[in-house]
VOBA-1610 file (N, C-alpha, C; in pm, whole numbers, padded with zeros to 5 digits, always signed):
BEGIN
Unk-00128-03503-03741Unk-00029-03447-03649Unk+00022-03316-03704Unk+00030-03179-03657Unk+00061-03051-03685Unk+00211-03101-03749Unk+00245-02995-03812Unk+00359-02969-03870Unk+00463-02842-03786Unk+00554-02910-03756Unk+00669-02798-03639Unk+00784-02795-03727Unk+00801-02640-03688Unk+00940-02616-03728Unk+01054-02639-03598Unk+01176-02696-03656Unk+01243-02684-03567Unk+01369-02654-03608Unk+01406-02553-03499Unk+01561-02504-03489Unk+01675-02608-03494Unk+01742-02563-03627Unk+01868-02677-03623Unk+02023-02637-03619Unk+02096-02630-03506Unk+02228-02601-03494Unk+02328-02627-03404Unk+02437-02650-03404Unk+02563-02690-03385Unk+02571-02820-03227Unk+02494-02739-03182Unk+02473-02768-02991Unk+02347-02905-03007Unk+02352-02954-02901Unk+02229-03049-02840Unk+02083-03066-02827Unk+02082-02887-02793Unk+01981-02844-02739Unk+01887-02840-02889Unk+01754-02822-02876Unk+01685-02844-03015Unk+01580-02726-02917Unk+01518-02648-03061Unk+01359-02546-03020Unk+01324-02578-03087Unk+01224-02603-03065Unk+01076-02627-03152Unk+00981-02564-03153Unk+00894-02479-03239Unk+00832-02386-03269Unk+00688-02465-03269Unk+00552-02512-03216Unk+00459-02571-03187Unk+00348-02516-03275Unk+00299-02523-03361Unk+00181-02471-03441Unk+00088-02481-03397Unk+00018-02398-03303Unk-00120-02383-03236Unk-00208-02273-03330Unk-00283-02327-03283Unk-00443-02189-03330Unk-00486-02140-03245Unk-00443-02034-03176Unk-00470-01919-03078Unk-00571-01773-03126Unk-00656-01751-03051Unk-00740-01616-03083Unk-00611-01524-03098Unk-00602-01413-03152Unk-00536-01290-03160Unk-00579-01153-03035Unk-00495-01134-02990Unk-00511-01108-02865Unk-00495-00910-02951Unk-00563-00828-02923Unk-00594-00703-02952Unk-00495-00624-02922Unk-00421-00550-03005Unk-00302-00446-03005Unk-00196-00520-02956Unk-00159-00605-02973Unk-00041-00672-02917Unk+00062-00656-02996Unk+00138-00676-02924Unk+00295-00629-03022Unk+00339-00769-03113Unk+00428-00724-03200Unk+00451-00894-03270Unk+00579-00921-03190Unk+00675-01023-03226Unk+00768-01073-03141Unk+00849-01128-03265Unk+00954-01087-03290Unk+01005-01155-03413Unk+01132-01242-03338Unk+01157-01353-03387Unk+01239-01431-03333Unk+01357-01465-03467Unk+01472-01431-03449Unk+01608-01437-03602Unk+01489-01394-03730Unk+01409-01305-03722Unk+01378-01222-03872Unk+01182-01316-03856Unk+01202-01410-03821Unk+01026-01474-03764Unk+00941-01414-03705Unk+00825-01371-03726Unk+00743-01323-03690Unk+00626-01488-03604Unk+00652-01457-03499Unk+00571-01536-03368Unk+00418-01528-03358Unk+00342-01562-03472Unk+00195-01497-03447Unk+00114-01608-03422Unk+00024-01585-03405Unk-00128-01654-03377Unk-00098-01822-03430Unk+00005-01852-03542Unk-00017-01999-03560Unk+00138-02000-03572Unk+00240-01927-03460Unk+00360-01976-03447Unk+00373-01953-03275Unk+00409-02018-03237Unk+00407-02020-03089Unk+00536-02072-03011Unk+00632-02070-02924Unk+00754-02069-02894Unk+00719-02117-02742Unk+00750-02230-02674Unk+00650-02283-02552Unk+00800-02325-02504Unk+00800-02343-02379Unk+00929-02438-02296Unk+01051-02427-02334Unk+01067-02289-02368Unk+01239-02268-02395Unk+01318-02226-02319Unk+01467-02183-02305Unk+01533-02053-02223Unk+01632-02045-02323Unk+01668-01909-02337Unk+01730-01847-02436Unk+01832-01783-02301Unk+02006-01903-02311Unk+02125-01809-02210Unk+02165-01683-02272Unk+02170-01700-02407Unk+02224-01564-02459Unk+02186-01520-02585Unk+02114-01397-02566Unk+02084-01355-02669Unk+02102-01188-02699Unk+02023-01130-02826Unk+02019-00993-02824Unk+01835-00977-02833Unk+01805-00864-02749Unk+01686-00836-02723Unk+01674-00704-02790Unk+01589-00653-02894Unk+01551-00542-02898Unk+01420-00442-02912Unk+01335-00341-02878Unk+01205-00310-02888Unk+01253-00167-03013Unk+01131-00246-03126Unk+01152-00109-03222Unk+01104+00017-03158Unk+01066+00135-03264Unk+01002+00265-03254Unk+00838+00179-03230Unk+00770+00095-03300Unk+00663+00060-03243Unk+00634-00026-03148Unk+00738-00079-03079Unk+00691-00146-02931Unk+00739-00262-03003Unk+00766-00325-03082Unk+00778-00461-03162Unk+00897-00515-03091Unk+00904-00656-03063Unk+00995-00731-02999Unk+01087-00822-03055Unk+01229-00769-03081Unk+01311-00879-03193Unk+01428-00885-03110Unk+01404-01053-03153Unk+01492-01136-03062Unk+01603-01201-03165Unk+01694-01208-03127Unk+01836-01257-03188Unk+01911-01380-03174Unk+01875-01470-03200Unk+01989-01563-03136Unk+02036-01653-03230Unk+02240-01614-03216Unk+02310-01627-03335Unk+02300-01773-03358Unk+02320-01809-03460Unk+02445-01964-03516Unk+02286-02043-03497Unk+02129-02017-03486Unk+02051-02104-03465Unk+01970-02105-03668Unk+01900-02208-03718Unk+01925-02205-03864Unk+01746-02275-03831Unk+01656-02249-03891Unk+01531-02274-03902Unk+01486-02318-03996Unk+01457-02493-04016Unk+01415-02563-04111Unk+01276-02661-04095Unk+01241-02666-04217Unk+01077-02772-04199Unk+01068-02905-04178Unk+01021-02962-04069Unk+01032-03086-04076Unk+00901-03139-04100Unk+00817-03231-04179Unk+00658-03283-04245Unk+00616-03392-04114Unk+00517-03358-04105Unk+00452-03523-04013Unk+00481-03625-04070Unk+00527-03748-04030Unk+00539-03866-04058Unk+00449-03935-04050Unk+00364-03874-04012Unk+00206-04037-03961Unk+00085-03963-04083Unk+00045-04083-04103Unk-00037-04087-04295Unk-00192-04012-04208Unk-00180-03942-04311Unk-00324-03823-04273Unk-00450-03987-04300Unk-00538-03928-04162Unk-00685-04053-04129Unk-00778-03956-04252Unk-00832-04054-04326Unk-00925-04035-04447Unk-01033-03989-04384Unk-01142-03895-04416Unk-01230-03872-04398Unk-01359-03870-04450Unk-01514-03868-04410Unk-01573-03862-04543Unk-01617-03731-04617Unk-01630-03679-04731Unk-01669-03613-04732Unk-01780-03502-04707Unk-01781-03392-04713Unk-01894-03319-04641Unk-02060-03295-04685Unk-02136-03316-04606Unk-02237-03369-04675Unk-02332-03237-04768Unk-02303-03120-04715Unk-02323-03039-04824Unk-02223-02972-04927Unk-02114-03045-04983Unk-02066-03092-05062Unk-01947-02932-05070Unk-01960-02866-04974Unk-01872-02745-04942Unk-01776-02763-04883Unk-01632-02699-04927Unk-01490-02744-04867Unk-01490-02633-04744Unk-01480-02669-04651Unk-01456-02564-04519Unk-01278-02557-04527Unk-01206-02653-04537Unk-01096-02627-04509Unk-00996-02556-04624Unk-00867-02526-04557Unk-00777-02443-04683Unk-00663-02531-04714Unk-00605-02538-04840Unk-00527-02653-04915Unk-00413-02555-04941Unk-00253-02619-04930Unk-00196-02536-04975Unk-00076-02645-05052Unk+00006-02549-05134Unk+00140-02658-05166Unk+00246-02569-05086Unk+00331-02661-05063Unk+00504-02579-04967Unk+00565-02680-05036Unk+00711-02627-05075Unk+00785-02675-05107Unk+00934-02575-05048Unk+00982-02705-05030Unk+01172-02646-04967Unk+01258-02732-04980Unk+01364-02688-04996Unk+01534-02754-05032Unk+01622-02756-04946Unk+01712-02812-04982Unk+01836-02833-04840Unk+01929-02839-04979Unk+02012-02765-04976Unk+02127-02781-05067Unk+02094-02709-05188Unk+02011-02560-05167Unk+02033-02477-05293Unk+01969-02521-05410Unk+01891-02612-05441Unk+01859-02696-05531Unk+01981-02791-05645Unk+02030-02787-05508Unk+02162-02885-05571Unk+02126-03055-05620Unk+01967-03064-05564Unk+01891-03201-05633Unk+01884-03207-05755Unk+01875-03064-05865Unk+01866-03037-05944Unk+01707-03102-06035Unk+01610-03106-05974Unk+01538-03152-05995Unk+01398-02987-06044Unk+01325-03038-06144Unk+01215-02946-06123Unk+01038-03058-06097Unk+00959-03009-06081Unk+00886-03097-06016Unk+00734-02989-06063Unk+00666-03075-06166Unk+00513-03064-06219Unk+00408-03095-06105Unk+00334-03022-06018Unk+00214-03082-05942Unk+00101-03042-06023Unk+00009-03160-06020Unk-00125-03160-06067Unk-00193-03246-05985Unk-00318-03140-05924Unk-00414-03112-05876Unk-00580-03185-05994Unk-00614-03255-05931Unk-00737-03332-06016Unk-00709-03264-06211Unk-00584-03332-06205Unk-00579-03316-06387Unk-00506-03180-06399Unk-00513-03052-06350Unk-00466-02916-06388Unk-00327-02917-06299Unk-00300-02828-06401Unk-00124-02789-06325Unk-00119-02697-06283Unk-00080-02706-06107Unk-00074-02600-06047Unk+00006-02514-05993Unk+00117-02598-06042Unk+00254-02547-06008Unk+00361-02600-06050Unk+00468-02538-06117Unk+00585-02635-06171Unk+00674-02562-06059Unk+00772-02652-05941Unk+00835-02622-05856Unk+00990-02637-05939Unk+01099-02536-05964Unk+01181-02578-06009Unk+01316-02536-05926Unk+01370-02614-05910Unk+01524-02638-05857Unk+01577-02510-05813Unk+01611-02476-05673Unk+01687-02345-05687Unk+01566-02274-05706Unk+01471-02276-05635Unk+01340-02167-05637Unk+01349-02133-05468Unk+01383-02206-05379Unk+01413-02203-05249Unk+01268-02223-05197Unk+01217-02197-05125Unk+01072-02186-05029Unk+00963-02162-05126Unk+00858-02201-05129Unk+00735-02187-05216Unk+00638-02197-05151Unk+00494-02130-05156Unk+00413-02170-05063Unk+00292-02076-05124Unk+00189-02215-05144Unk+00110-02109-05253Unk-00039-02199-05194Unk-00144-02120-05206Unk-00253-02218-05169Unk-00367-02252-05291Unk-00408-02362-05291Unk-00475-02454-05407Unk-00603-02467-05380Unk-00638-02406-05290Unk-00813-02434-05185Unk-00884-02421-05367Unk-00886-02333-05400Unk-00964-02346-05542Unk-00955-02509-05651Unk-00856-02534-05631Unk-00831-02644-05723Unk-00897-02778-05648Unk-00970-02770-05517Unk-01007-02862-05452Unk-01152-02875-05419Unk-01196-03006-05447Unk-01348-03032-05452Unk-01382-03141-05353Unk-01503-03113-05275Unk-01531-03201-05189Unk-01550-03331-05239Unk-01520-03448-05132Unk-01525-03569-05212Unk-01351-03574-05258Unk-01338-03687-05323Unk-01179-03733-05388Unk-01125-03655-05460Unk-00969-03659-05421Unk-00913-03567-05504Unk-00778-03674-05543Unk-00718-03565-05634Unk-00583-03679-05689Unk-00475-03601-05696Unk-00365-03589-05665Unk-00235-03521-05651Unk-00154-03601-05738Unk-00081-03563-05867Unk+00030-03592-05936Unk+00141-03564-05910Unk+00258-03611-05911Unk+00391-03547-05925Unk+00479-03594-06050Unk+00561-03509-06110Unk+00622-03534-06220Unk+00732-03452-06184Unk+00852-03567-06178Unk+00981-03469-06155Unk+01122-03503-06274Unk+01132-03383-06286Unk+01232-03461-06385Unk+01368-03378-06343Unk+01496-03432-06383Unk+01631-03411-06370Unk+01662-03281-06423Unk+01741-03180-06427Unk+01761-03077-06526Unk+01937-03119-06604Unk+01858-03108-06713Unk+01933-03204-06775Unk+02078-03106-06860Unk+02048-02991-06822Unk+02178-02889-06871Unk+02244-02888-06760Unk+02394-02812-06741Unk+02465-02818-06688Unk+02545-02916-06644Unk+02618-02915-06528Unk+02712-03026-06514Unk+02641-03035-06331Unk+02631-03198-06299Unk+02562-03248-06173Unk+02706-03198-06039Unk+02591-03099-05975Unk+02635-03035-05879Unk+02645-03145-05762Unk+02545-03220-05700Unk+02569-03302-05639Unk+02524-03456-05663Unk+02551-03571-05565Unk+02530-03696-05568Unk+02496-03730-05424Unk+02482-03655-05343Unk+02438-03679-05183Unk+02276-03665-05188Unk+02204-03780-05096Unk+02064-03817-05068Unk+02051-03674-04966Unk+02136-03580-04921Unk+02079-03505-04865Unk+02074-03401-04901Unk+02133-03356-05022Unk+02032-03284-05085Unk+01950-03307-05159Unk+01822-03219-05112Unk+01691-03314-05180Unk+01627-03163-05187Unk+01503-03196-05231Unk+01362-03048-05292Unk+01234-03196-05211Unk+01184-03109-05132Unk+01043-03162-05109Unk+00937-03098-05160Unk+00827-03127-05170Unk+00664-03073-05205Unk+00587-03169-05140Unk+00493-03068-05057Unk+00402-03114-05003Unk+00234-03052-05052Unk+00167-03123-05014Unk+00021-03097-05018Unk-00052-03118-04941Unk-00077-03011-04849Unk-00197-03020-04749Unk-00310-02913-04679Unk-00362-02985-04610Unk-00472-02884-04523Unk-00383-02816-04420Unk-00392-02674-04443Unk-00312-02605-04351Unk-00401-02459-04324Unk-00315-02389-04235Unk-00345-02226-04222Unk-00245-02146-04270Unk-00297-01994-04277Unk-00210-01868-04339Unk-00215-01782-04233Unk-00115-01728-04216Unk-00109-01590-04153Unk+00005-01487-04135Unk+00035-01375-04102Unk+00142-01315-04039Unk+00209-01344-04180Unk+00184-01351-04321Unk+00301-01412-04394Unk+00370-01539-04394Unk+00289-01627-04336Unk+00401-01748-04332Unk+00223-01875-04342Unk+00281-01996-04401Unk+00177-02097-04387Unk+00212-02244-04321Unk+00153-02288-04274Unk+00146-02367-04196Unk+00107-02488-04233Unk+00184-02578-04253Unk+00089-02690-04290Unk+00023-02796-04173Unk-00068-02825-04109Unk-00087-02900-04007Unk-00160-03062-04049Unk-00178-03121-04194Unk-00221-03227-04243Unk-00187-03246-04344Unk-00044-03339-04376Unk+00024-03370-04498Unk-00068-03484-04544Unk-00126-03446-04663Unk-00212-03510-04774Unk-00115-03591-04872Unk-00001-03489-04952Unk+00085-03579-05057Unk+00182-03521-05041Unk+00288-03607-05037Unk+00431-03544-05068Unk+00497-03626-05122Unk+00578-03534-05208Unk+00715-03599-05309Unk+00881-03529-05238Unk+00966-03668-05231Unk+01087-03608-05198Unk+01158-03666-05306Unk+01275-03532-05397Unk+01388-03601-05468Unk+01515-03573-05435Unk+01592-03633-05485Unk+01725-03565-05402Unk+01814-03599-05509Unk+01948-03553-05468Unk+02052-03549-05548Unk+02094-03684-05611Unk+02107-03803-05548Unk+02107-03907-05564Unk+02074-03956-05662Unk+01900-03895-05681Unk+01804-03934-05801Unk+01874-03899-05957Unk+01861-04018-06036Unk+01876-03959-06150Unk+01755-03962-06269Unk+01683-04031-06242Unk+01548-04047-06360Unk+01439-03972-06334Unk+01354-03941-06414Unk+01232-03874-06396Unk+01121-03972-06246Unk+01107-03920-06218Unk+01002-04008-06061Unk+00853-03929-06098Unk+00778-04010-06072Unk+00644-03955-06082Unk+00517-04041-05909Unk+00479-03933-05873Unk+00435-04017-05772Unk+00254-03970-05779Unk+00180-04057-05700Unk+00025-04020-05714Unk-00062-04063-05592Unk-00136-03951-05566Unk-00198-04007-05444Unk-00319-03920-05433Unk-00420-03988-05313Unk-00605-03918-05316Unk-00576-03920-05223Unk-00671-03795-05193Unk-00725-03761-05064Unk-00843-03689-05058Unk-00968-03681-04935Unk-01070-03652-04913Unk-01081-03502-04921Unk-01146-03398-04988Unk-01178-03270-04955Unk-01275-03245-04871Unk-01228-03172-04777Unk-01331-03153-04646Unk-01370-03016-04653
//
């Protein structure tokens, strides 16, 4: 199931941003939506915007405004279907890690991922958004995702609420326009403020 962002603020009403794979349509202008760039794998379907600010730069570019709305990641919930691997033993698809916080890294957590044995990233607390792709670290056939998170153990504990938390994910996704997409959550680790011990989590998945 694709991965959507959705608009989160004050009111009822909810937008949801739909992750499609659309051709790129030739000289087209971009469309930036609160500082977002709307491209080829961000798409904005069934909305109405009562009030906003509309503006066209010096290059025709389209930026749209609309106050008090706050744009956060929400992961698929339904467990990625295993596949087999490819029979000429070549990965077609692209792998990435994302990681994001809610509360500043007030989880205070930093977080080791390893990728079949190598470390490919230490995500640490208060790094905000991360988003890096691992397609190299991935081989057709089984793979193994580590997590190792541990507490930061200086300072004095900023919070004790489950909602602030640091996620990391691992999956088959796309790149573009600057922004990545994840559309097949493979592994993810959530810690949160709550947590106080080191957590370590582990999981396989198929390289396609």
């Amino acid at each position: 199931m694709p991965r959507t962002l959705r608009f989160v603020f004050p009111s009822v009403v909810s937008l949801v941003l739909v992750l499609l794979l659309l051709p790129r349509v030739a000289a087209a202008r971009d469309v930036m939506l609160n500082g977002i760039k709307l491209d080829e794998n961000l798409v904005l379907t069934n909305q109405t915007f009562a009030a906003c600010e509309v503006k066209f730069d010096a290059q025709g570019n389209i930026h749209i405004t609309a106050k008090g709305f706050k744009i956060a990641v929400q992961a698929s919930t339904k467990e990625p279907i295993d596949e087999p691997p490819p029979a000429d033993g070549r990965i077609s698809r692209r792998y990435f890690l994302v990681a994001s916080e809610r509360g500043s890294g007030a989880a205070q957590y930093d977080v080791d991922v390893y990728l079949n044995g190598r470390l490919v990233k230490k995500v640490r607390g208060g790094d905000g958004r991360v988003a890096i792709e691992v397609t190299k670290d991935v081989r057709a056939g089984e793979n193994r995702v580590r997590f190792v998170a541990a507490k930061q153990a200086t300072g004095k504990r900023r919070s004790s609420s489950p909602t602030d938390q640091l996620e990391v994910v691992v999956g088959e996704g796309v790149s573009g326009g600057g922004s990545v997409s994840i559309d097949r959550s493979l592994a993810t680790l959530r810690v949160t403020a709550a947590d106080t011990g080191p957590i370590t989590r582990e999981a396989k998945f198929t390289g396609r």
